[in-house]
C-alpha positions in Angstrom: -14.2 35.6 -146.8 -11.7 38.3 -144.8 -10.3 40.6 -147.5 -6.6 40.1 -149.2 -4.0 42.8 -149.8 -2.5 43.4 -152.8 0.1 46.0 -152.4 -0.7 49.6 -154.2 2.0 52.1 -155.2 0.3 54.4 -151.9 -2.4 52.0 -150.5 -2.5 48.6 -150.5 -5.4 46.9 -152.6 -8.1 44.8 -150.2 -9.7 42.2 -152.1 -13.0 40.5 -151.5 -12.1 38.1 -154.4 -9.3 36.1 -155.6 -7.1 38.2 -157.0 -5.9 35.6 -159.2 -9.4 35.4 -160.7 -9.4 39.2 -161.2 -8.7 40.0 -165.5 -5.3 41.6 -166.2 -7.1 44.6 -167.6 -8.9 45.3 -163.9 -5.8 44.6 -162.3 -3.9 47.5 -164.0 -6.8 49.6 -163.5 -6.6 49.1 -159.7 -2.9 49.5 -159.6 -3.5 52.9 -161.4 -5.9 53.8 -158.9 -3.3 53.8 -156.6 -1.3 55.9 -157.8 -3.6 58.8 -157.2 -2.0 61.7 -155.0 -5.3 62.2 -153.0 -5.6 58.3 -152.8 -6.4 56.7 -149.0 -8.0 53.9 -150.4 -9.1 51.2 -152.0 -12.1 48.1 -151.7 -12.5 46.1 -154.0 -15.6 44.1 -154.3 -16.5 40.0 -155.2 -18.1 41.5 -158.5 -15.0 43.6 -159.9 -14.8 43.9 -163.6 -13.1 46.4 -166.1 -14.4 49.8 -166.1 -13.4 53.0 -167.7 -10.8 54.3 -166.4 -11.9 52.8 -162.7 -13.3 49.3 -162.7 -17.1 48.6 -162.0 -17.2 46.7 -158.3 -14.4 49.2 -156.3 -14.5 52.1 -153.6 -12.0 54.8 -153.8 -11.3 56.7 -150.6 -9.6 60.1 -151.5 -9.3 63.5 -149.4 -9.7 66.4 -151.2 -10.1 65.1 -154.6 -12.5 63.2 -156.7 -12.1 61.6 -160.0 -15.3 61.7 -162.2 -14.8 58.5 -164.3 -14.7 56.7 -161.4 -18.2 57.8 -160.8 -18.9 56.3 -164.1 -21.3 57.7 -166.5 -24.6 56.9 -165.2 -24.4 58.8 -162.4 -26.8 57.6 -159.1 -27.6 54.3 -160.9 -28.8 51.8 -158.6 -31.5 49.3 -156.9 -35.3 50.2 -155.6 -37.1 47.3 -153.9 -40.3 46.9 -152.1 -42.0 43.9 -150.7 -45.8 43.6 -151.0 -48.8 41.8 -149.1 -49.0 39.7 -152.8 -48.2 36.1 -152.2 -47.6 33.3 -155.4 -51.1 32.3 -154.9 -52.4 35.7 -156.4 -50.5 35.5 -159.4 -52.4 34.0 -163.1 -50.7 31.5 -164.8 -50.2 33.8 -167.7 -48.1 36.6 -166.8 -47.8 38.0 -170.2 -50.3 40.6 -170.0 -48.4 41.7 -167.0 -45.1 42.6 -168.3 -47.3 44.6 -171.4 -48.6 46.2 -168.7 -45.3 47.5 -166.7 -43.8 48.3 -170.7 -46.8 50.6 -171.6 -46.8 52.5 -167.9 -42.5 52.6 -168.1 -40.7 53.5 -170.9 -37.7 51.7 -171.7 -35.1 52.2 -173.9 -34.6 55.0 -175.3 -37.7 55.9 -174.8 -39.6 58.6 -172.6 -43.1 59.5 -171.4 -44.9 62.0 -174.2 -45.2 64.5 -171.4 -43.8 64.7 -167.8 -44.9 62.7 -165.4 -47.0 64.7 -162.4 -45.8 63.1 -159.5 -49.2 63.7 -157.6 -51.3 61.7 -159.3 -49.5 58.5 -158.0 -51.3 57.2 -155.2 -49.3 58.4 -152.0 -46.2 59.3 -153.7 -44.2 61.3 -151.9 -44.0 64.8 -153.7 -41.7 66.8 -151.0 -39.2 68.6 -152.5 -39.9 68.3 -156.0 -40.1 71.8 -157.0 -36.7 72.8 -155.6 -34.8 70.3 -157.3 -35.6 71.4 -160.8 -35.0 75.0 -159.9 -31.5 73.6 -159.0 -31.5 72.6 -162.9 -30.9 76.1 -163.4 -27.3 76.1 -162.0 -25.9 72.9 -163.9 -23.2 73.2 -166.6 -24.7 75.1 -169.6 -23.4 72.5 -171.6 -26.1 70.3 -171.2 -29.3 72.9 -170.2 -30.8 72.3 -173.3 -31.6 68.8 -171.7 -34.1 70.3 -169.7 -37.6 69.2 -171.1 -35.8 65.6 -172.1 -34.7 65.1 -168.8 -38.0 66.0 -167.8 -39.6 63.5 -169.9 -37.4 60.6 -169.0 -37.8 61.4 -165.3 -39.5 57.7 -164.4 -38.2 55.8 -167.5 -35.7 52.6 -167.7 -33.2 52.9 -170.1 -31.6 50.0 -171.6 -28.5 47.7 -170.9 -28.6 46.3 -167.5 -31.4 48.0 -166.4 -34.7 46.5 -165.3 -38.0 46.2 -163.5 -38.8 42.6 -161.7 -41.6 41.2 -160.5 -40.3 38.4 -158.0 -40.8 36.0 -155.4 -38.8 35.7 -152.1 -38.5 31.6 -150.5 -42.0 32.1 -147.9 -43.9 33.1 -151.5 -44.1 37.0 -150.7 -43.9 39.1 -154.2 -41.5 42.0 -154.4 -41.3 44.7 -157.0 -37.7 45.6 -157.7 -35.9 47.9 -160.3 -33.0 49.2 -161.5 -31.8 52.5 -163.1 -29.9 55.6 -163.0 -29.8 59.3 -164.1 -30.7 58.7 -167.9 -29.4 60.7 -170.5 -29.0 63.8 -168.5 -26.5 62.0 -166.2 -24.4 60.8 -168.7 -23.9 63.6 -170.3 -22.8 66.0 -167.1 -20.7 63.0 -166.4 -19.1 63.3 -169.8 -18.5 67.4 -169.8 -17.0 67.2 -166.4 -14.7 64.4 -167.4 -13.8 66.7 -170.0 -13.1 69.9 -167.7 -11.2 67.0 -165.5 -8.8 66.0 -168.3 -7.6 69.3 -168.9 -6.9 70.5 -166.2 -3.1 71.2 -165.4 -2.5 68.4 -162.3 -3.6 65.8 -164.2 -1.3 65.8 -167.3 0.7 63.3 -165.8 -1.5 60.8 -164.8 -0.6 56.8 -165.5 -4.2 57.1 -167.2 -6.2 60.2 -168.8 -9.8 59.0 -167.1 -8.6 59.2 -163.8 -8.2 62.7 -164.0 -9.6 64.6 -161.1 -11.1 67.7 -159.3 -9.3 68.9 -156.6 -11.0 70.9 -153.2 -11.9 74.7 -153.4 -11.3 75.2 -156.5 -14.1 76.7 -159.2 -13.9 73.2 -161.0 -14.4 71.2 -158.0 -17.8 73.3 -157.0 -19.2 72.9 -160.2 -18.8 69.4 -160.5 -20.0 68.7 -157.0 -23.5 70.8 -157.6 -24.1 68.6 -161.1 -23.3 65.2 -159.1 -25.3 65.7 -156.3 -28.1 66.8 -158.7 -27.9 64.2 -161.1 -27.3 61.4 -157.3 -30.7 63.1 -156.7 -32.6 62.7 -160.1 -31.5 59.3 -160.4 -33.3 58.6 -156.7 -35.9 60.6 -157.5 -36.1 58.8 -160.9 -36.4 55.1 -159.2 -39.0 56.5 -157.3 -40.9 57.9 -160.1 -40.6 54.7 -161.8 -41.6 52.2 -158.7 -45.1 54.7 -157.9 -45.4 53.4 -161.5 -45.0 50.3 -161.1 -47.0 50.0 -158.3 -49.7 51.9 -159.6 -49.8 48.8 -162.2 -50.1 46.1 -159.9 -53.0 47.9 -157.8 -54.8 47.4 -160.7 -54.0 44.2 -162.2 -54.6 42.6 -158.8 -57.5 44.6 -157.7 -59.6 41.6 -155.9 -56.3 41.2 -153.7 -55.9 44.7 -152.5 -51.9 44.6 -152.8 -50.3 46.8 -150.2 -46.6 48.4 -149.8 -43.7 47.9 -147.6 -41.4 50.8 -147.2 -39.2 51.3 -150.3 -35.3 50.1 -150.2 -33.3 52.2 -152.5 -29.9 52.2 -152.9 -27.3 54.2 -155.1 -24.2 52.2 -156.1 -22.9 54.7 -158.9 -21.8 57.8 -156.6 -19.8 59.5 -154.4 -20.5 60.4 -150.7 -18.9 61.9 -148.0 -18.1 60.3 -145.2 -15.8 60.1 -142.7 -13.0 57.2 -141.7 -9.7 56.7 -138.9 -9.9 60.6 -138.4 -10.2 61.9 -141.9 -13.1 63.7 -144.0 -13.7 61.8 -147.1 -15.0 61.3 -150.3 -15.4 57.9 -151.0 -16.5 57.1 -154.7 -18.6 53.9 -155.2 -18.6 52.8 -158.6 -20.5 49.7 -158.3 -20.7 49.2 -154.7 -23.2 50.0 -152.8 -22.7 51.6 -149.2 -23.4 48.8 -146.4 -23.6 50.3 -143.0 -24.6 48.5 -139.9 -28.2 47.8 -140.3 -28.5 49.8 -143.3 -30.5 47.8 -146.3 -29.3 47.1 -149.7 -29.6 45.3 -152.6 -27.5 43.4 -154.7 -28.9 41.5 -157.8 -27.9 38.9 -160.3 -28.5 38.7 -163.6 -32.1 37.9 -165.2 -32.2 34.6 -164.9 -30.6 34.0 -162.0 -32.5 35.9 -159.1 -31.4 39.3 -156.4 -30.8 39.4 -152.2 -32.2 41.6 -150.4 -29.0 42.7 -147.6 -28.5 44.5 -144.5 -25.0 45.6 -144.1 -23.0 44.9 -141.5 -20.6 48.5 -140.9 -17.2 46.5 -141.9 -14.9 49.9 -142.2 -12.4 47.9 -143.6 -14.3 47.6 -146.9 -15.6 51.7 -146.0 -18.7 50.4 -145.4 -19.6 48.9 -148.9 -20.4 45.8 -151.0 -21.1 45.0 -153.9 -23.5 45.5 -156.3 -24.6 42.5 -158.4 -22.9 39.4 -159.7 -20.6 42.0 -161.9 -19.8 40.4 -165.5 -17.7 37.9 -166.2 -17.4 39.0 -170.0 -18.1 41.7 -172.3 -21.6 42.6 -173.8 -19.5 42.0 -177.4 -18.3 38.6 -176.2 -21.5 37.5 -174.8 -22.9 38.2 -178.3 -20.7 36.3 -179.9 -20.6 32.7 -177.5 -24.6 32.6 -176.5 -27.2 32.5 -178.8 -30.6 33.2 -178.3 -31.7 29.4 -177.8 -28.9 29.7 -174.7 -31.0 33.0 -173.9 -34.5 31.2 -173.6 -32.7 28.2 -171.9 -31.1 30.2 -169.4 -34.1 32.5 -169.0 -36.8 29.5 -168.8 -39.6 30.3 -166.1 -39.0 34.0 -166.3 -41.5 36.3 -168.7 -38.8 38.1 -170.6 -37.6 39.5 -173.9 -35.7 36.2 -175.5 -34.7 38.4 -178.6 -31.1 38.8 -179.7 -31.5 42.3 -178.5 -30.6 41.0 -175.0 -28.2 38.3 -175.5 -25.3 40.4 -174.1 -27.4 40.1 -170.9 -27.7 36.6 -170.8 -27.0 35.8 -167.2 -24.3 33.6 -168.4 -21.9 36.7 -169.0 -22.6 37.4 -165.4 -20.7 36.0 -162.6 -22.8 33.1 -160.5 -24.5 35.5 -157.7 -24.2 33.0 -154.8 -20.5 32.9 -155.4 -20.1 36.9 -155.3 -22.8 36.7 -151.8 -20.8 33.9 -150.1 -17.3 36.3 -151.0 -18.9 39.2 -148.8 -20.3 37.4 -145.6 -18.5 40.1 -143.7 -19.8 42.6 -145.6 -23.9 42.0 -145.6 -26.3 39.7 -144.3 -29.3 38.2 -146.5 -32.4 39.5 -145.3 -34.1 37.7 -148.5 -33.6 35.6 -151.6 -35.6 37.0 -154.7 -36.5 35.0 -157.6 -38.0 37.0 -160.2 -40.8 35.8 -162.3 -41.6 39.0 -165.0 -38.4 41.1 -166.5 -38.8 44.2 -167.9 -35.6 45.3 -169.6 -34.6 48.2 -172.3 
């Protein structure tokens, strides 16, 4: 579908959805994006859902600003996916022992690995630079450098909530490995101090809304934000990558008769902020579930766990600054999915896929998700689908 304006107070509001569809709650959020000063604007993607402060499936375009909670707390979160020489043939009827498998090599949870992981014992994983990002840890907000051996320690780990490892299978029978995940713990919490810093600062005591406070260029604020952003962007790649030499690790040896080999990764961020550059102007565009969808440039967006991912290559439309979403986005709160589905609903919704069916993980039952092929079909000038995923094994927190 082409995009529909809503007017803004300074930009007007483009729409890959309905708006009429769009909760009241996420509508006044968008309006009070708009409002921002530095504001030059605003996409809003098929999966848009209320957010702190910023809802969850939009793309803020400011110059010389950036607003932290629009970032989101789980800074760098996003999508890793590679596509393997397995086909559906290879796999046992059983796939129990499988997903035990991916649980005892990944933590989940809350959970983290008794000691760090050494990145060069993973069979060809790439270890370039490793050393000179945690030296960087050194300069993040002191706040939080008593993190350091936990953040070591959940460096290739899942967390919980949405997050996930899949095993799947496209429509020609190929298996991909796919995940999902962000910064951890360390993340959130550098997102939370600088949100802090943000709120106090004197130009934003008059904002419509206290999380939409800012950082503003060239100032001692701004600087220190940017370092612990880029740094946590970077752990939570470096994090997915961690986690899929993991994973991959696993299947070598579970299928060791087949020999599996490895495509090139896909990874994708849709939890950031990156700078980039539209109709003349340097910007930085925050991404708060959205993913960045250049010509040619791969992405992926899931569904939910029952429901299956795609596999996209974007197609460069400016219009949206180069983005799409990121998943089916929900379609109700964790707290009301709790309260409608049950977990019968849960195994009925989830049949076919080997899966926690526990009440633990009825708020991600993939009926409080959008449907996925509606959100895809909202964004055909967005991406094209390179492949349709089905997954077979989900690992979640």
């Amino acid at each position: 579908m082409a995009y529909t304006e809503v007017p803004g107070a300074r930009v007007p509001i483009r729409m890959w959805t309905d708006p009429s569809t769009v909760e009241g709650g996420a509508m006044q959020q968008l309006r009070n994006v708009s409002t921002l000063p530095w504001i030059k604007g605003l996409a809003v993607m098929p999966d848009v859902h209320y957010g702190k402060g910023a809802t969850v499936g939009s793309v803020i375009a400011m110059q010389g600003a950036v607003c932290p909670a629009a970032v989101g707390v789980d800074i760098g979160c996003g999508m890793s996916a590679v596509k393997t020489s397995l086909t559906a043939d290879d796999l046992p009827g059983d796939l129990s022992r499988l997903r035990s498998r991916i649980e005892q090599a990944i933590p989940v949870g809350r959970g983290m690995h008794d000691e760090p992981v050494d990145p060069g014992r993973l069979h060809g994983f790439p270890v370039s630079g490793w050393d000179d990002f945690w030296a960087r840890f050194d300069g993040v907000a002191d706040a939080v450098k008593f993190r350091r051996e936990r953040a070591r320690k959940q460096m290739g780990s899942l967390g919980s909530g949405n997050h996930f490892v899949e095993f799947c299978i496209d429509a020609f029978g190929s298996v991909w490995l796919m995940l999902h995940s962000g910064s951890r713990n360390i993340g959130k919490e550098l997102a939370e101090f600088h949100i802090g810093q943000a709120q106090k600062l004197p130009h934003n005591q008059g904002l419509v809304d206290r999380d939409l406070a800012v950082f503003i260029a060239d100032t001692p604020q701004m600087a220190a934000y940017r370092h612990d952003l880029f740094w946590a962007q970077e752990y939570a790649k470096r994090n997915r990558a961690l986690m899929m030499g993991l994973f991959q690790d696993v299947v070598r040896k579970e299928f060791t008769k087949a020999k599996p080999t490895f495509e090139p990764v896909i990874s994708c961020h849709h939890n950031y902020v990156a700078e980039e550059r539209y109709e003349g102007m340097d910007l930085l565009v925050t991404r708060k579930g959205a993913i960045r969808a250049g010509a040619g440039e791969y992405g992926i967006i899931p569904g939910s766990m029952g429901t299956g991912s795609y596999i996209v290559k974007g197609l460069g439309n400016a219009a949206s600054f180069n983005s799409a979403s990121h998943g089916a986005g929900r379609r109700m709160s964790r707290n009301a999915a709790k309260r409608r589905f049950s977990t019968r609903d849960l195994e009925e919704q989830t049949r076919g896929v080997e899966c926690r069916k526990d009440a633990g993980v009825v708020d991600e039952i993939p009926g409080a998700y959008k449907p996925i092929e509606q959100v895809i079909e909202q964004q055909r000038d967005l991406v094209e689908v390179v492949a349709q995923l089905k997954q077979v094994v989900c690992v979640k927190g």
